[in-house]
ZADO-1210 file (C-alpha; in nm, 4 decimals, padded with zeros to 6 digits):
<atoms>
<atom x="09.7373" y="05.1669" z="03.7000" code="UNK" pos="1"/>
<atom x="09.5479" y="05.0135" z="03.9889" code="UNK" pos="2"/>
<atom x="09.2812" y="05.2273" z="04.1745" code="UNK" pos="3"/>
<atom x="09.2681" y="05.4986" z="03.8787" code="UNK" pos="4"/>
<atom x="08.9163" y="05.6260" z="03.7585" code="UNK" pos="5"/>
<atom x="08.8423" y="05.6126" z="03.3726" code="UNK" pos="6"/>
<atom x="08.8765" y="06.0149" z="03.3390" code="UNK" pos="7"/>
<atom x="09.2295" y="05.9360" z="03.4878" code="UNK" pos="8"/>
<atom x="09.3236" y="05.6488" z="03.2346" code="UNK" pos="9"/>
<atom x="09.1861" y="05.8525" z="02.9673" code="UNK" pos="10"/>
<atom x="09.3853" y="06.1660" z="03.0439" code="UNK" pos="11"/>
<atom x="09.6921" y="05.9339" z="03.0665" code="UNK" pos="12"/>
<atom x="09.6233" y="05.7726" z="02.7470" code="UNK" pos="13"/>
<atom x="09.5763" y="06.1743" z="02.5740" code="UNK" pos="14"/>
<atom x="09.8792" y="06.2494" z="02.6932" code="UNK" pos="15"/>
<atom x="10.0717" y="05.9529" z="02.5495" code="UNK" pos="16"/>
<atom x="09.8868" y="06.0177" z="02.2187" code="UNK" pos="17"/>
<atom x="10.0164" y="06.3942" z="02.1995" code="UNK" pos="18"/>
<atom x="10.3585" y="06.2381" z="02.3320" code="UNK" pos="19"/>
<atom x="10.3884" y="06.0281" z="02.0355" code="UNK" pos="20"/>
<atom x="10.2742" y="06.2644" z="01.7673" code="UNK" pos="21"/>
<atom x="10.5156" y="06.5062" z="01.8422" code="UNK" pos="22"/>
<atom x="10.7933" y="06.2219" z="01.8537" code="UNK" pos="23"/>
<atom x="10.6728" y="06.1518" z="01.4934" code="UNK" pos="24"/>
<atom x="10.6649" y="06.5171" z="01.3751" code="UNK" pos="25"/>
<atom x="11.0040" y="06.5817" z="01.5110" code="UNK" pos="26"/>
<atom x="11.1231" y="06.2717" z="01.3653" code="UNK" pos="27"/>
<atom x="10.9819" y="06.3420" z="00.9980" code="UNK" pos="28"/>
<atom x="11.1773" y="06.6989" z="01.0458" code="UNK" pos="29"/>
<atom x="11.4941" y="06.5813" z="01.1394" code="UNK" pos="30"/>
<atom x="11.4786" y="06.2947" z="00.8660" code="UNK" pos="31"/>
<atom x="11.3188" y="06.5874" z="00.6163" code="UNK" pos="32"/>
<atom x="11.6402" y="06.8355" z="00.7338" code="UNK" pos="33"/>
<atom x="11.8979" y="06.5753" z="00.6921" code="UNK" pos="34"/>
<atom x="11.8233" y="06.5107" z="00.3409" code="UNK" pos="35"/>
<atom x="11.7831" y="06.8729" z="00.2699" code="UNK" pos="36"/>
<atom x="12.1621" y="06.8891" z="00.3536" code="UNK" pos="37"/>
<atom x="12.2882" y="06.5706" z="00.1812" code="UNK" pos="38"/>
<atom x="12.0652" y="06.7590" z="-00.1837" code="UNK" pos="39"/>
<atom x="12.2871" y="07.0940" z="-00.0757" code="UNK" pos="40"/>
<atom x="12.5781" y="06.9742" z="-00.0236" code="UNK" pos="41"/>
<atom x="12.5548" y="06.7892" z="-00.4018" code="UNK" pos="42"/>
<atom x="12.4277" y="07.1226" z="-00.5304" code="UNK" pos="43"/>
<atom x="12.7272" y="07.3249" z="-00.3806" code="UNK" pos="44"/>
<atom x="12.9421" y="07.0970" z="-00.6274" code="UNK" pos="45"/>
<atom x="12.7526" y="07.1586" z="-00.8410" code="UNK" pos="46"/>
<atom x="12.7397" y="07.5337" z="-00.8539" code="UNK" pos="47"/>
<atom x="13.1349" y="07.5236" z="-00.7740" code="UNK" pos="48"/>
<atom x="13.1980" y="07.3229" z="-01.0834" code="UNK" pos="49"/>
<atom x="12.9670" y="07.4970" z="-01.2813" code="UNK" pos="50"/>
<atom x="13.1479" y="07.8662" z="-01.1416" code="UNK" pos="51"/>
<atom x="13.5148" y="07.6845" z="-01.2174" code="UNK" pos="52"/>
<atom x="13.3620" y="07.6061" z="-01.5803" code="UNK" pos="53"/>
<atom x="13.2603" y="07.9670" z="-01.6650" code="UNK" pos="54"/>
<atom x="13.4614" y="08.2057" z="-01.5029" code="UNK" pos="55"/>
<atom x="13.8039" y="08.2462" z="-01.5076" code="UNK" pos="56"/>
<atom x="14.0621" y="08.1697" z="-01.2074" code="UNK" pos="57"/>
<atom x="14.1548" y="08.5273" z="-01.1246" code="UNK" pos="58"/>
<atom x="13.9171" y="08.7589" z="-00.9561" code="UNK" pos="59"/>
<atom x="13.6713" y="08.4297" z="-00.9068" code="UNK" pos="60"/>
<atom x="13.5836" y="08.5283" z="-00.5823" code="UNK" pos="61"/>
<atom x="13.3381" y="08.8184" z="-00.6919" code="UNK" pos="62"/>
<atom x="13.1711" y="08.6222" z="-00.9403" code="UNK" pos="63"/>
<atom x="13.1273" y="08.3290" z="-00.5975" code="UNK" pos="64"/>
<atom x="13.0091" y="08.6485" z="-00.4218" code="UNK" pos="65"/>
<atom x="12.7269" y="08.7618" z="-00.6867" code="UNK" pos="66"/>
<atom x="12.6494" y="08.3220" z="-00.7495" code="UNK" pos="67"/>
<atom x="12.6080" y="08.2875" z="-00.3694" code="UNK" pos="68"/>
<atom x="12.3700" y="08.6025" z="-00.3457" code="UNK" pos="69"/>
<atom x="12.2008" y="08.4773" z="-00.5800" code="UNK" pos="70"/>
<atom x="12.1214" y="08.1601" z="-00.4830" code="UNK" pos="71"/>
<atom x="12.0513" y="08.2831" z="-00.1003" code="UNK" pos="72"/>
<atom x="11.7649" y="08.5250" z="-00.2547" code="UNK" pos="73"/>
<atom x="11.6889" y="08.2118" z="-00.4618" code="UNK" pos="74"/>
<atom x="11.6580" y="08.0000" z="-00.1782" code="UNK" pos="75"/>
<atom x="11.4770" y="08.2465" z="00.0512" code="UNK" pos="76"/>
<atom x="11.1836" y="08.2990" z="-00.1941" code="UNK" pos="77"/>
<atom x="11.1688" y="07.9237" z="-00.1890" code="UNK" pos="78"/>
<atom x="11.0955" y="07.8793" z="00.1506" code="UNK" pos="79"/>
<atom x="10.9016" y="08.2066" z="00.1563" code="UNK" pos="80"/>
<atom x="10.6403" y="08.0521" z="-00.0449" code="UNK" pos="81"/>
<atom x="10.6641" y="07.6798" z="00.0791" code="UNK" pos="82"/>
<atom x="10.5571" y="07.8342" z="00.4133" code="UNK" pos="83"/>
<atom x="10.3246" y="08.0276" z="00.3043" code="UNK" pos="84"/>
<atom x="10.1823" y="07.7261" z="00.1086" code="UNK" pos="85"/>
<atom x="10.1664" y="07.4852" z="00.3948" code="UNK" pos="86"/>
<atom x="09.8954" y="07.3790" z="00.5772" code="UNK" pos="87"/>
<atom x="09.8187" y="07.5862" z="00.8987" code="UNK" pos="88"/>
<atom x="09.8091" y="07.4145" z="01.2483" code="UNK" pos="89"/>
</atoms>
């Protein structure tokens, strides 16, 4: 911009960096949460064809009950320890 010092310019520019790295890092997390949904939606078939295989019609839903606790505590120790594994800011 005409008549701006160098400290100016160069504050500008920081700004614009940090601007654009958090565009990227919010972009690789929406991307990264997107697919996470498309791979549970193809495991929820999965576990609802594998429940339909084993157990029997009648009474199912307690057996769904006990499958989906499981897989929450499952799935909560997962990203327990993928958070605890990642690299700190």
């Amino acid at each position: 911009m005409a008549g701006e010092t160098d400290g100016e310019r160069e504050k500008r520019l920081a700004i614009a960096r940090q601007v654009r790295e958090e565009v990227q890092s919010r972009t690789v997390t929406v991307i990264t949460t997107a697919l996470a949904l498309v791979a549970a939606l193809f495991w929820q078939t999965a576990i609802t064809d594998t429940i339909k295989t084993f157990m029997p019609v009648s009474g199912a839903w307690g057996y769904e009950l006990l499958v989906a606790l499981g897989v929450t505590v499952c799935a909560a120790l997962a990203i327990y320890f993928l958070t605890k594994s990642a690299p700190k800011k």
